[in-house]
mmCIF file as Biopython writes it, N, C-alpha, C and O atoms, coordinates in Angstrom:
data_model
#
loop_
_atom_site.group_PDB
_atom_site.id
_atom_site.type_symbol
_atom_site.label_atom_id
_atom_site.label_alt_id
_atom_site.label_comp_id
_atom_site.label_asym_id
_atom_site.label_entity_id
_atom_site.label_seq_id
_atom_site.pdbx_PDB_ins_code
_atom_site.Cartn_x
_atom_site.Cartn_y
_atom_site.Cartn_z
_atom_site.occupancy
_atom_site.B_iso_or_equiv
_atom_site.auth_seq_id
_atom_site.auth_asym_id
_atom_site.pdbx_PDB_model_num
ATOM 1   N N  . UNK A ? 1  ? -26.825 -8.453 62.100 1.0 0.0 1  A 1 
ATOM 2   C CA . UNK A ? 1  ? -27.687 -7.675 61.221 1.0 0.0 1  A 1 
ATOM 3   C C  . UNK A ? 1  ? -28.186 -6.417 61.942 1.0 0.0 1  A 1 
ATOM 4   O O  . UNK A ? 1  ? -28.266 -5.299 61.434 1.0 0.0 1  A 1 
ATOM 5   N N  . UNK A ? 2  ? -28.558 -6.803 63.374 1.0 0.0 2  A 1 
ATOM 6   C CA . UNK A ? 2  ? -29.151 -5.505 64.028 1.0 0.0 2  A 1 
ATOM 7   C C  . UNK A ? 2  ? -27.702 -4.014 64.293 1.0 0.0 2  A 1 
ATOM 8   O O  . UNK A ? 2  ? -27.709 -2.795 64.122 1.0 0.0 2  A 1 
ATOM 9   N N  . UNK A ? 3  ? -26.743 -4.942 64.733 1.0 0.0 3  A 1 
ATOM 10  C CA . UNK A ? 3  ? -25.468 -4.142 64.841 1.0 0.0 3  A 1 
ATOM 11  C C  . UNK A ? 3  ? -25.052 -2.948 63.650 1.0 0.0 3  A 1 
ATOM 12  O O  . UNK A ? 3  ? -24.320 -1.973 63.823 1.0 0.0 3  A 1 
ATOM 13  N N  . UNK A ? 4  ? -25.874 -3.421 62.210 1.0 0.0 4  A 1 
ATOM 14  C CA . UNK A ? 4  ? -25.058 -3.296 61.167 1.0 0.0 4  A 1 
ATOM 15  C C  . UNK A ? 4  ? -26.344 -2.005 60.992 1.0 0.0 4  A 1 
ATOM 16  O O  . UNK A ? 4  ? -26.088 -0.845 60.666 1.0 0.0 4  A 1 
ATOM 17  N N  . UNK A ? 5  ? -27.699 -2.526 61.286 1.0 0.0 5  A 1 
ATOM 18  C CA . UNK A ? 5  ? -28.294 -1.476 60.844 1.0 0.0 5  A 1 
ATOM 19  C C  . UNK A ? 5  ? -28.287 -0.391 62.506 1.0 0.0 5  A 1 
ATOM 20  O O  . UNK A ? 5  ? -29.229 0.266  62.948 1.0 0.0 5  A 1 
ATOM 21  N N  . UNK A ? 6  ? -27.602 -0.469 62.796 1.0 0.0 6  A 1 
ATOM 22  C CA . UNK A ? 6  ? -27.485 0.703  63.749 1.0 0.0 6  A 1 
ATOM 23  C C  . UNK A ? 6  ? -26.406 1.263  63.541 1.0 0.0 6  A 1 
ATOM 24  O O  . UNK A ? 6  ? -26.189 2.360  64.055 1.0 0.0 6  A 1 
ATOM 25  N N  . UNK A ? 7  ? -25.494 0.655  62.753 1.0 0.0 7  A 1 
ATOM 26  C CA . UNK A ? 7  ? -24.017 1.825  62.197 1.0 0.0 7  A 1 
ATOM 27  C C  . UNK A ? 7  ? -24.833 2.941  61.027 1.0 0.0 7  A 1 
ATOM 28  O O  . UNK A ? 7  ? -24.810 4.113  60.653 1.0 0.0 7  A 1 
ATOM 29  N N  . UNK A ? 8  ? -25.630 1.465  60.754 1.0 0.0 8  A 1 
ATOM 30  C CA . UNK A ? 8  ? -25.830 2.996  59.527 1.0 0.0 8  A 1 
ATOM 31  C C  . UNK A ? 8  ? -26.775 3.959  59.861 1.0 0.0 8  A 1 
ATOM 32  O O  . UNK A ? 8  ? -26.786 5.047  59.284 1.0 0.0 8  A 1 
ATOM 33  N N  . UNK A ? 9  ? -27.625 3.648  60.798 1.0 0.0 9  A 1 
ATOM 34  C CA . UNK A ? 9  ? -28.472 5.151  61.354 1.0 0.0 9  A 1 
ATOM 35  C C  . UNK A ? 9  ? -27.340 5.787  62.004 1.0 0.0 9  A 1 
ATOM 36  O O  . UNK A ? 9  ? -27.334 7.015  61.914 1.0 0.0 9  A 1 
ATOM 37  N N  . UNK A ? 10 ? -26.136 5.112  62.800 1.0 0.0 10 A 1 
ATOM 38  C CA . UNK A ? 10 ? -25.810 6.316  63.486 1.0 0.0 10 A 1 
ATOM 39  C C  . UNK A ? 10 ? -25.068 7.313  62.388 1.0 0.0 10 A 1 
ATOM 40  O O  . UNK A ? 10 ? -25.005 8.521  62.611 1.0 0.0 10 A 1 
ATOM 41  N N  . UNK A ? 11 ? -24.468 6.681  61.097 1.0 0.0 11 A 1 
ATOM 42  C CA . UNK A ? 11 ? -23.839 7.078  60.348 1.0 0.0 11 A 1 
ATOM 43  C C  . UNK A ? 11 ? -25.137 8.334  59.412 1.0 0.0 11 A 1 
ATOM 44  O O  . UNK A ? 11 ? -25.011 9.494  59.019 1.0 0.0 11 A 1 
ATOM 45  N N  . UNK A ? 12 ? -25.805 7.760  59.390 1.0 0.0 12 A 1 
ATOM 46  C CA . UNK A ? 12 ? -27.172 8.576  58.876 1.0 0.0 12 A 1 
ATOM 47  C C  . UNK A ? 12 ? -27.398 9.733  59.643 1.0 0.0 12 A 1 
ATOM 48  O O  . UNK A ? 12 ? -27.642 10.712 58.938 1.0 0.0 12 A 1 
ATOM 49  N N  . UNK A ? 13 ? -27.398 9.952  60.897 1.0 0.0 13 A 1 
ATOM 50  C CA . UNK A ? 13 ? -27.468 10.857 61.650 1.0 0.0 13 A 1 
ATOM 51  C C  . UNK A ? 13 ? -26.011 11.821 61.546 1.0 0.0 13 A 1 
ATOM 52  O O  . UNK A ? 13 ? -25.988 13.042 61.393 1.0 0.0 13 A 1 
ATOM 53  N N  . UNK A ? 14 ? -24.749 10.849 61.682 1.0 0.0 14 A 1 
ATOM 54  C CA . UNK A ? 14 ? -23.773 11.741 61.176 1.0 0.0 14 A 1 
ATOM 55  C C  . UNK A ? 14 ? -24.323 12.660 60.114 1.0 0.0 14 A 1 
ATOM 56  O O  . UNK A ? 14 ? -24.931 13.706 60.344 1.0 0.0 14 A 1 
ATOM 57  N N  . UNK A ? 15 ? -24.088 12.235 59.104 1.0 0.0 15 A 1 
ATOM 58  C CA . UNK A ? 15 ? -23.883 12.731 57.681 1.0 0.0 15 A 1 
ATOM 59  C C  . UNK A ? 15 ? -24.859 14.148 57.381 1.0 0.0 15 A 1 
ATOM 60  O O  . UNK A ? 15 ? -24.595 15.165 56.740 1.0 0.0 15 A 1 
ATOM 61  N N  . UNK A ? 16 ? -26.531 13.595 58.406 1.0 0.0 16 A 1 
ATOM 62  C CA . UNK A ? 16 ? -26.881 14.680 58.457 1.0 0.0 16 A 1 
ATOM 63  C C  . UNK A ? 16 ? -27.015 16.091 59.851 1.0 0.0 16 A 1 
ATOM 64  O O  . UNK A ? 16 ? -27.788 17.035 60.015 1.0 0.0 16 A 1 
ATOM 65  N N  . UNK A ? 17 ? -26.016 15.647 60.484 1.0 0.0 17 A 1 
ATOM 66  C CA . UNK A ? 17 ? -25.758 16.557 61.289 1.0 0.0 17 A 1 
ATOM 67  C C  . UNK A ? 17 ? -24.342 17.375 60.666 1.0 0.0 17 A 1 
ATOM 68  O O  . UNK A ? 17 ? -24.126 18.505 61.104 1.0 0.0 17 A 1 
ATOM 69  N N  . UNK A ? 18 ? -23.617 16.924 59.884 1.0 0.0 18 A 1 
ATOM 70  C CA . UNK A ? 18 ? -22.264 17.692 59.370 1.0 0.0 18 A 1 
ATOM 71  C C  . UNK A ? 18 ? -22.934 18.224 57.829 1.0 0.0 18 A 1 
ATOM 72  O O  . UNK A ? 18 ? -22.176 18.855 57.092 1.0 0.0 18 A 1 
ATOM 73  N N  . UNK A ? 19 ? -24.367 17.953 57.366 1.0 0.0 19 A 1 
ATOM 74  C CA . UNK A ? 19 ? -24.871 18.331 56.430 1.0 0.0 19 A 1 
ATOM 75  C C  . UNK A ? 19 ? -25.791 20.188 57.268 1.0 0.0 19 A 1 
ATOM 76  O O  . UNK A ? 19 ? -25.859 21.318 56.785 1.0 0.0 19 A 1 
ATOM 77  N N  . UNK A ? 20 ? -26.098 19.846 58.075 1.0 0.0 20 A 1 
ATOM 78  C CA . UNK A ? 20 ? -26.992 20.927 58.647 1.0 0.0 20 A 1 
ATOM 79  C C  . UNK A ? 20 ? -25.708 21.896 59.677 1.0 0.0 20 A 1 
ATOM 80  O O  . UNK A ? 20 ? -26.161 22.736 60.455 1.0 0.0 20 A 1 
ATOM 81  N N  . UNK A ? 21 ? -24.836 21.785 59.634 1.0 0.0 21 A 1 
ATOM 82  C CA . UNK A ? 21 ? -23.696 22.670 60.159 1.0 0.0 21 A 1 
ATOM 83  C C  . UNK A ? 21 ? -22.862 23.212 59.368 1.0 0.0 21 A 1 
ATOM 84  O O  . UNK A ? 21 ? -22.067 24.037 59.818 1.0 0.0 21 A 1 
ATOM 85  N N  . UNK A ? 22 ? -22.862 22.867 58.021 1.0 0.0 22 A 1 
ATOM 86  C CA . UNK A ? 22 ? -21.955 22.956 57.149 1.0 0.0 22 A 1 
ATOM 87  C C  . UNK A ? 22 ? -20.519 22.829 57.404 1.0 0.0 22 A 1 
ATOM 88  O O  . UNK A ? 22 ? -19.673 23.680 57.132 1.0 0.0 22 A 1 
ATOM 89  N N  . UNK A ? 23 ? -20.280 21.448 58.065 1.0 0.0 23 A 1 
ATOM 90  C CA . UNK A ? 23 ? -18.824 21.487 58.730 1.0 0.0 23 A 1 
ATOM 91  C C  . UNK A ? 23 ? -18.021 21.070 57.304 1.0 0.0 23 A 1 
ATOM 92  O O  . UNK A ? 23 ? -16.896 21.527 57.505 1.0 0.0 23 A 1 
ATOM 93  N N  . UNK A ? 24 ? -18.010 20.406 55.898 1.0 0.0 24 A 1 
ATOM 94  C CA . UNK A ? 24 ? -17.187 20.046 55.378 1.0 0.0 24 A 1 
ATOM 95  C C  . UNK A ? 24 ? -16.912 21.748 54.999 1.0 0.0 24 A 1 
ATOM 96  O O  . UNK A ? 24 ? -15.761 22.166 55.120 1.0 0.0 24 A 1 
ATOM 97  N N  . UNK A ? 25 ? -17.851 22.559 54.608 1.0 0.0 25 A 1 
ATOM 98  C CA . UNK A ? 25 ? -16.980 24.137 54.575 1.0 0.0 25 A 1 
ATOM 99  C C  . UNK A ? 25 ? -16.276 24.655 55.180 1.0 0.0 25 A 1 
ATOM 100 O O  . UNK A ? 25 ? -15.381 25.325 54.663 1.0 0.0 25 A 1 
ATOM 101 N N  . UNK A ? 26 ? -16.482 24.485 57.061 1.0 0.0 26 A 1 
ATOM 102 C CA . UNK A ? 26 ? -15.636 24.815 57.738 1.0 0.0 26 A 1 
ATOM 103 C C  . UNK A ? 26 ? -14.076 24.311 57.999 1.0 0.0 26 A 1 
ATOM 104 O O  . UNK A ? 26 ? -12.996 24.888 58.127 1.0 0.0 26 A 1 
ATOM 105 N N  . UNK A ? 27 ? -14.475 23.089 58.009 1.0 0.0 27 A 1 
ATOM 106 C CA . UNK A ? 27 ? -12.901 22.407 57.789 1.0 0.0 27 A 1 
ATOM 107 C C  . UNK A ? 27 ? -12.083 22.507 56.793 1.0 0.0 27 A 1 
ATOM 108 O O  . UNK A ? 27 ? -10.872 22.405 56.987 1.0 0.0 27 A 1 
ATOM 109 N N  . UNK A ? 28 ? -12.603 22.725 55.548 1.0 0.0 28 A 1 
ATOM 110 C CA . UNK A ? 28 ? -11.999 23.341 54.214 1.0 0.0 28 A 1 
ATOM 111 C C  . UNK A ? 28 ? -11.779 24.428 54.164 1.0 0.0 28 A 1 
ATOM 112 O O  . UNK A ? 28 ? -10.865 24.614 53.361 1.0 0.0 28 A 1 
ATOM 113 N N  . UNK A ? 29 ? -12.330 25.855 54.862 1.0 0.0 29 A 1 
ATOM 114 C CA . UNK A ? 29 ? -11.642 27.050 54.725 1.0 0.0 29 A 1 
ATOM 115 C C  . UNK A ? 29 ? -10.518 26.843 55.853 1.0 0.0 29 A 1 
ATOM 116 O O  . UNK A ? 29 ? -9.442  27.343 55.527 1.0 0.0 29 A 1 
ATOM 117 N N  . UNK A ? 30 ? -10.532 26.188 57.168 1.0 0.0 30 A 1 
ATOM 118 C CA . UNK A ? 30 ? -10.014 26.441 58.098 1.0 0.0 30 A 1 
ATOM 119 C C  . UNK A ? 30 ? -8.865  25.646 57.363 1.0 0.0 30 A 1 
ATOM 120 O O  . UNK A ? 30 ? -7.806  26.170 57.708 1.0 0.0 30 A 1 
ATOM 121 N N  . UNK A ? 31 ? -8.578  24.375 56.307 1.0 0.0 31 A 1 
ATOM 122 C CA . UNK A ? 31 ? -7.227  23.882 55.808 1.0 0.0 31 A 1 
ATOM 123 C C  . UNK A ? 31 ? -7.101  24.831 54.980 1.0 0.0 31 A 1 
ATOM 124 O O  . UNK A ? 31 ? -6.116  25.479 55.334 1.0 0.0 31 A 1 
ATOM 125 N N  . UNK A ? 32 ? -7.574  25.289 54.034 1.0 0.0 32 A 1 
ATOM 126 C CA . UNK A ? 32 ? -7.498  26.674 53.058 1.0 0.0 32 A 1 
ATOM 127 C C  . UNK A ? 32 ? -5.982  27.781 54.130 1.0 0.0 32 A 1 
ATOM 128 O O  . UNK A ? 32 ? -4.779  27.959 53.938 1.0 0.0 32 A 1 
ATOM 129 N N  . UNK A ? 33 ? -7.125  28.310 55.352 1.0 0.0 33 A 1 
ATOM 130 C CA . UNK A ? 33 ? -6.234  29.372 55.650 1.0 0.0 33 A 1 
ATOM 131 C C  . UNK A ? 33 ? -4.991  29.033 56.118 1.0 0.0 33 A 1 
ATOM 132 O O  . UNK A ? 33 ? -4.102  29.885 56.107 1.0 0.0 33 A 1 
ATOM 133 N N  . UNK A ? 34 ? -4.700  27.476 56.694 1.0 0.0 34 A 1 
ATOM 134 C CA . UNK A ? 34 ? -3.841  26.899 57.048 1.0 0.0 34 A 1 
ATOM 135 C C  . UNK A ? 34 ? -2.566  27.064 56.115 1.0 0.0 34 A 1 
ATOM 136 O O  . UNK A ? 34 ? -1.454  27.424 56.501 1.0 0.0 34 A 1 
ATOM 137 N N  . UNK A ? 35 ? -2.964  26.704 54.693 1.0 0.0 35 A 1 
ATOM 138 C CA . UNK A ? 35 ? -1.843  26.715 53.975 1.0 0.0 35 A 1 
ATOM 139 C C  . UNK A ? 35 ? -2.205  28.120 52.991 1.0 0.0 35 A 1 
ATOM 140 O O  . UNK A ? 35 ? -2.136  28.135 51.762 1.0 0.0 35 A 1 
ATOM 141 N N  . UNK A ? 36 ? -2.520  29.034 53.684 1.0 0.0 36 A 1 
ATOM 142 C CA . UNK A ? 36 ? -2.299  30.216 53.290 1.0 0.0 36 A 1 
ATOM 143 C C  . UNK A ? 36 ? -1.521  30.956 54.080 1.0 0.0 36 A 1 
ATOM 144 O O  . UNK A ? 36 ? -0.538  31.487 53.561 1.0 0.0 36 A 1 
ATOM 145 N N  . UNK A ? 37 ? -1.795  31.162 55.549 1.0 0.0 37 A 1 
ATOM 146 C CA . UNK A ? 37 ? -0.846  31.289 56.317 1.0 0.0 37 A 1 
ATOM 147 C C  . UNK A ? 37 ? 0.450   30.854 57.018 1.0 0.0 37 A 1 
ATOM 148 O O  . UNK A ? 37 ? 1.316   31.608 57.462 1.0 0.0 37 A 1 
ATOM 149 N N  . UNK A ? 38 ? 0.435   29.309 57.046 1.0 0.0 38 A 1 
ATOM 150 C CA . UNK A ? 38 ? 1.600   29.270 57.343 1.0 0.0 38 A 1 
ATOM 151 C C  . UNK A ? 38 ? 2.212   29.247 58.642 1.0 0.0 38 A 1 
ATOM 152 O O  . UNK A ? 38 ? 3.433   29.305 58.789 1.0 0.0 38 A 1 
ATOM 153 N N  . UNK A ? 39 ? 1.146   29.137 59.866 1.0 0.0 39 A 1 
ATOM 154 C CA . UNK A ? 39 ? 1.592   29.748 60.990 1.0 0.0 39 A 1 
ATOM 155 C C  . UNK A ? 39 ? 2.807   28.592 61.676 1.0 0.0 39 A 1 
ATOM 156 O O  . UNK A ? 39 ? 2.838   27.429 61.273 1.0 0.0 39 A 1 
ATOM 157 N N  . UNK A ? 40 ? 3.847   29.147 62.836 1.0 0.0 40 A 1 
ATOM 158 C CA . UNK A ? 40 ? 4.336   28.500 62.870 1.0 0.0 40 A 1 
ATOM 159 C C  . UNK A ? 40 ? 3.474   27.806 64.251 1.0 0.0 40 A 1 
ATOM 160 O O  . UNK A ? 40 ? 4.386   27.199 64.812 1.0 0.0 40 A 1 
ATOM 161 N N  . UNK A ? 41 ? 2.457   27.621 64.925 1.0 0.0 41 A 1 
ATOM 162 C CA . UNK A ? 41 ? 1.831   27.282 65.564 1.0 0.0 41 A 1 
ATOM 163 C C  . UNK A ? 41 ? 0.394   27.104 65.168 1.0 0.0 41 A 1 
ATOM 164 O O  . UNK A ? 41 ? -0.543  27.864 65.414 1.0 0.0 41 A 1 
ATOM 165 N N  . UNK A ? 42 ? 0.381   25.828 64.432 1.0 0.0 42 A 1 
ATOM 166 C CA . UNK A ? 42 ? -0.911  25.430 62.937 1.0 0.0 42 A 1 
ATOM 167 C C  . UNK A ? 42 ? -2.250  25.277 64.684 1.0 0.0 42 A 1 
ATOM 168 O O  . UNK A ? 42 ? -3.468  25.351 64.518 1.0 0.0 42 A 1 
ATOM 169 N N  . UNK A ? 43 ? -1.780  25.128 65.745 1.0 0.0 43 A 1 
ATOM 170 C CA . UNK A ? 43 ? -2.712  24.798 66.733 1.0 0.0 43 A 1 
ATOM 171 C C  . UNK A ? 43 ? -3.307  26.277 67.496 1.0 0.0 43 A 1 
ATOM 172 O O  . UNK A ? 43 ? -4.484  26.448 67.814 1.0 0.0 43 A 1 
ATOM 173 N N  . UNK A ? 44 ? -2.368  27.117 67.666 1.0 0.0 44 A 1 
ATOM 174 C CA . UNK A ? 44 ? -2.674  28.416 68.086 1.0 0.0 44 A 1 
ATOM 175 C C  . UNK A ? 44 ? -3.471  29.175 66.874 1.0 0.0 44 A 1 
ATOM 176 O O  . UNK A ? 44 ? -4.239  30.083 67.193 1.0 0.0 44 A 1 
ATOM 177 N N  . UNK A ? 45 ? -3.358  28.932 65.885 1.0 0.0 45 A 1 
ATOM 178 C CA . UNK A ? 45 ? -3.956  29.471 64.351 1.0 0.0 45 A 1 
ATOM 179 C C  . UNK A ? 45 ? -5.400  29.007 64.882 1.0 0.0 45 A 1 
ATOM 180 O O  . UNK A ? 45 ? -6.284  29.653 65.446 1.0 0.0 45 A 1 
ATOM 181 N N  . UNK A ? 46 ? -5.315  27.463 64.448 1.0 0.0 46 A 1 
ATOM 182 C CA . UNK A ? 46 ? -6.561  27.035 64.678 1.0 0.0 46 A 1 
ATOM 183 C C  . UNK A ? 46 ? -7.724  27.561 65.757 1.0 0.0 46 A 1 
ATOM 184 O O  . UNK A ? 46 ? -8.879  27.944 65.572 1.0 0.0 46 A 1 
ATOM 185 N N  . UNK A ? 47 ? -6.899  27.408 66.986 1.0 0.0 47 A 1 
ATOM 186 C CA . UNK A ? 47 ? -7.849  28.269 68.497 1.0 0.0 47 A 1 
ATOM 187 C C  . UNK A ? 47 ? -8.323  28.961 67.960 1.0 0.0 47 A 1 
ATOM 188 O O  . UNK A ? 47 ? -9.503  28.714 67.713 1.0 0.0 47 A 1 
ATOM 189 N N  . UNK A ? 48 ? -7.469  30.861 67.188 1.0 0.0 48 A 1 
ATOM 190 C CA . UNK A ? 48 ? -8.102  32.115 67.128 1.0 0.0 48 A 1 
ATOM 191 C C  . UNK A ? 48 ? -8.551  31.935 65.793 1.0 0.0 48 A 1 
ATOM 192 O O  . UNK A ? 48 ? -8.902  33.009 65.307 1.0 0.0 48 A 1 
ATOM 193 N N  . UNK A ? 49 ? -8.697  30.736 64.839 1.0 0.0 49 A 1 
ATOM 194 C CA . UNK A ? 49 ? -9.532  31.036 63.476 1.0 0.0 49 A 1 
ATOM 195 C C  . UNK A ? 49 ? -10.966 30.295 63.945 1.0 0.0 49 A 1 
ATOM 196 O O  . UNK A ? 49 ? -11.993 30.532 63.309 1.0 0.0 49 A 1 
ATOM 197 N N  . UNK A ? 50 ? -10.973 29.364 65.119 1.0 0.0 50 A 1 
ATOM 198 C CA . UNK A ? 50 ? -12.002 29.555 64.876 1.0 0.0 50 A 1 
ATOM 199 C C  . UNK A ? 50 ? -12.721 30.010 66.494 1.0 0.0 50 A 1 
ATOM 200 O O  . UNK A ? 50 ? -13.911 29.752 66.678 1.0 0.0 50 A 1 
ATOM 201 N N  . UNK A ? 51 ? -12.163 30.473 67.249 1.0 0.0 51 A 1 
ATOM 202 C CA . UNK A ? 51 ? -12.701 31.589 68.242 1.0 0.0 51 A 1 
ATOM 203 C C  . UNK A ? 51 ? -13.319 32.491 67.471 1.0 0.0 51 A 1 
ATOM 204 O O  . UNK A ? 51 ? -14.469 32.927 67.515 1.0 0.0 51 A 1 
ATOM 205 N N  . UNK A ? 52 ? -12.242 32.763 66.617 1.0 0.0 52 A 1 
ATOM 206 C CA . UNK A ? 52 ? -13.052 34.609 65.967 1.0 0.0 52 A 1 
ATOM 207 C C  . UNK A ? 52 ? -14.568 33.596 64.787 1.0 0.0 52 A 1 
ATOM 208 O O  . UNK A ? 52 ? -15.738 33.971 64.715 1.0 0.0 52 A 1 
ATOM 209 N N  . UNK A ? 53 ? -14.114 32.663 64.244 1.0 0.0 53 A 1 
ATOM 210 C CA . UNK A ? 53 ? -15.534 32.371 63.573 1.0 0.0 53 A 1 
ATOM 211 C C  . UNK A ? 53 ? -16.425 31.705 64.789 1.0 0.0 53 A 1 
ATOM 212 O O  . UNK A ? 53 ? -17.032 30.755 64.295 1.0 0.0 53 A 1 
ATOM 213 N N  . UNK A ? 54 ? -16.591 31.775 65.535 1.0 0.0 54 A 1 
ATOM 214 C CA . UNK A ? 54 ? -17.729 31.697 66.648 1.0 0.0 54 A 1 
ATOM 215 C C  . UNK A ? 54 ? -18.522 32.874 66.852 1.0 0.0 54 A 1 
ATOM 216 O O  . UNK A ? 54 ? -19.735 33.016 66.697 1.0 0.0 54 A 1 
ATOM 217 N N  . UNK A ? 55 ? -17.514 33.827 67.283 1.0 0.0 55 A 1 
ATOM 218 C CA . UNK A ? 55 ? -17.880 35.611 67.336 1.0 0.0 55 A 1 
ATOM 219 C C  . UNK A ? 55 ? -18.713 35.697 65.801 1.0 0.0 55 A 1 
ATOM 220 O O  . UNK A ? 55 ? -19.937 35.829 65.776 1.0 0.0 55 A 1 
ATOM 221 N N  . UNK A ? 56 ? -18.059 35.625 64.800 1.0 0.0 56 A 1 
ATOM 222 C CA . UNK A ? 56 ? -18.724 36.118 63.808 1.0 0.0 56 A 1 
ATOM 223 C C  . UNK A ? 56 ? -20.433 35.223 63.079 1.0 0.0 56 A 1 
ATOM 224 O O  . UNK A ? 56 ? -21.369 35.587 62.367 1.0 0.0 56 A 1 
ATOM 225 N N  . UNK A ? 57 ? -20.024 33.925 63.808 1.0 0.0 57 A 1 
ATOM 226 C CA . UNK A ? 57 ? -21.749 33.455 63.529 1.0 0.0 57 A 1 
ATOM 227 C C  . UNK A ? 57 ? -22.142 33.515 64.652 1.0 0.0 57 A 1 
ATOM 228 O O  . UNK A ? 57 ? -23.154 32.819 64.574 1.0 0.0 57 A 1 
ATOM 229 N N  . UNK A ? 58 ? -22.058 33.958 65.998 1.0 0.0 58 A 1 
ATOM 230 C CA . UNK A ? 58 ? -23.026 34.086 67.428 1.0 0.0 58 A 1 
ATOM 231 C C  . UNK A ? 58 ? -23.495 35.869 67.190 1.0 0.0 58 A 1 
ATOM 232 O O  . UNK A ? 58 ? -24.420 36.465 67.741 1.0 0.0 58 A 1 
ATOM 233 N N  . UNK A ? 59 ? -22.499 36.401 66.186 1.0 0.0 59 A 1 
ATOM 234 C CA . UNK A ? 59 ? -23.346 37.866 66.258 1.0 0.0 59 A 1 
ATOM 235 C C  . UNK A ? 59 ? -24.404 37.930 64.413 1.0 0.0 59 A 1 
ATOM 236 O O  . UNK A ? 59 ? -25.169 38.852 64.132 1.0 0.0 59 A 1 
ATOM 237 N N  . UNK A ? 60 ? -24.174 36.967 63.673 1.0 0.0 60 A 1 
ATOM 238 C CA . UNK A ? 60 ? -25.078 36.895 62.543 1.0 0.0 60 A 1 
ATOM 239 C C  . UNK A ? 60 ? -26.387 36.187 63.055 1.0 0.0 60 A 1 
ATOM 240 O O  . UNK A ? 60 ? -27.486 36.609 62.693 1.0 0.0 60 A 1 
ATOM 241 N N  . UNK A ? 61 ? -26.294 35.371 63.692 1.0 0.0 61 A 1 
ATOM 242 C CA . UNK A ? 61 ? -27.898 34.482 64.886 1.0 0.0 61 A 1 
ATOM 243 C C  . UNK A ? 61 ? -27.978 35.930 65.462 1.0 0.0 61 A 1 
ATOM 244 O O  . UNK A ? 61 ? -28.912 36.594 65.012 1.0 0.0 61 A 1 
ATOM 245 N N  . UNK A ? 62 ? -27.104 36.590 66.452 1.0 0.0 62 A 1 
ATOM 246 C CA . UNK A ? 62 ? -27.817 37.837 67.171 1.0 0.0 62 A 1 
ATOM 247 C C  . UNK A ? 62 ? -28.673 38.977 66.342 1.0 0.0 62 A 1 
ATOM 248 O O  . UNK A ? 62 ? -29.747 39.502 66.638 1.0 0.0 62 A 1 
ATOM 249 N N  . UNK A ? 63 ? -27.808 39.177 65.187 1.0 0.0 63 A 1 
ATOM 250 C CA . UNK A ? 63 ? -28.614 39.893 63.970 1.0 0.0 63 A 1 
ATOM 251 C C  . UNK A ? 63 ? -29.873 39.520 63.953 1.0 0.0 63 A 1 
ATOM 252 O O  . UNK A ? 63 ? -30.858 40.057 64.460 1.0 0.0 63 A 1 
ATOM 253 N N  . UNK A ? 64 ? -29.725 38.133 63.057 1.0 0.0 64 A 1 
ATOM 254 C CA . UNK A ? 64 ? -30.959 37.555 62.816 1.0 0.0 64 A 1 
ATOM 255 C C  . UNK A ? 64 ? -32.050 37.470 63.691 1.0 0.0 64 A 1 
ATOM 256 O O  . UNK A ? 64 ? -33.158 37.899 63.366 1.0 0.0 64 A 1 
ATOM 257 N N  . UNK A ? 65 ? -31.809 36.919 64.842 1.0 0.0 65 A 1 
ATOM 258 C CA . UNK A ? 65 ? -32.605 36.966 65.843 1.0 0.0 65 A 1 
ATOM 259 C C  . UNK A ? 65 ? -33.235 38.233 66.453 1.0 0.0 65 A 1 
ATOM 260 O O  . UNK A ? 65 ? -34.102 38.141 67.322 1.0 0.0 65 A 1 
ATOM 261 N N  . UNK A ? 66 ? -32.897 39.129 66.101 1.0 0.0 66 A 1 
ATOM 262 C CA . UNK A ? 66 ? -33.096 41.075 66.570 1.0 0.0 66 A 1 
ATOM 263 C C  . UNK A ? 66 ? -33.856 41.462 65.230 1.0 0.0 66 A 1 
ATOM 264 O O  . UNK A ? 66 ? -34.739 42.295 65.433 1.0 0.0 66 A 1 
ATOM 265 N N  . UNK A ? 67 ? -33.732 41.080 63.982 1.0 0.0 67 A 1 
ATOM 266 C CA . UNK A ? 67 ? -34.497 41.999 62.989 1.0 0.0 67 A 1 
ATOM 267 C C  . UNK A ? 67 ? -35.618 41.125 62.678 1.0 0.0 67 A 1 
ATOM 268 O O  . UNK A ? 67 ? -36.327 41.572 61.776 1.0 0.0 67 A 1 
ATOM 269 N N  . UNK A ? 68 ? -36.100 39.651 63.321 1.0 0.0 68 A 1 
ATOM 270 C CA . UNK A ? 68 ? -37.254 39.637 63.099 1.0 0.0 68 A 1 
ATOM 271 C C  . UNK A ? 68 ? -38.302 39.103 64.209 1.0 0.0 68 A 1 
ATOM 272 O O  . UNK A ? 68 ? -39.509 39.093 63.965 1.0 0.0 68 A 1 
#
């Protein structure tokens, strides 16, 4: 019983840590561009799609963080 209620906090804690990151969006545009592009290296795609989306939310926090 104790085992069972500790899956589900940890699962509780999942759900709301991929709720406060918005990872089911990220993984859905990142399969989106997947089968939009086509690459023939779906792993090298992946690296620079989401290298460059790192750059582009570490400089929207830098924004944010500078205009107030």
């Amino acid at each position: 019983m104790e085992e069972q209620s500790r899956e589900e906090q940890c699962l509780r804690k999942a759900e709301e840590y991929v709720k406060e990151h918005d990872i089911h969006r990220i993984v859905k545009d990142c399969i989106v561009q997947l089968c939009i592009h086509r690459p023939d290296s779906p792993y090298s795609f992946l690296r620079q799609h989401f290298a460059s989306l790192e750059k582009v939310c570490s400089n929207v926090r830098f924004d944010f963080a500078t205009t107030n």
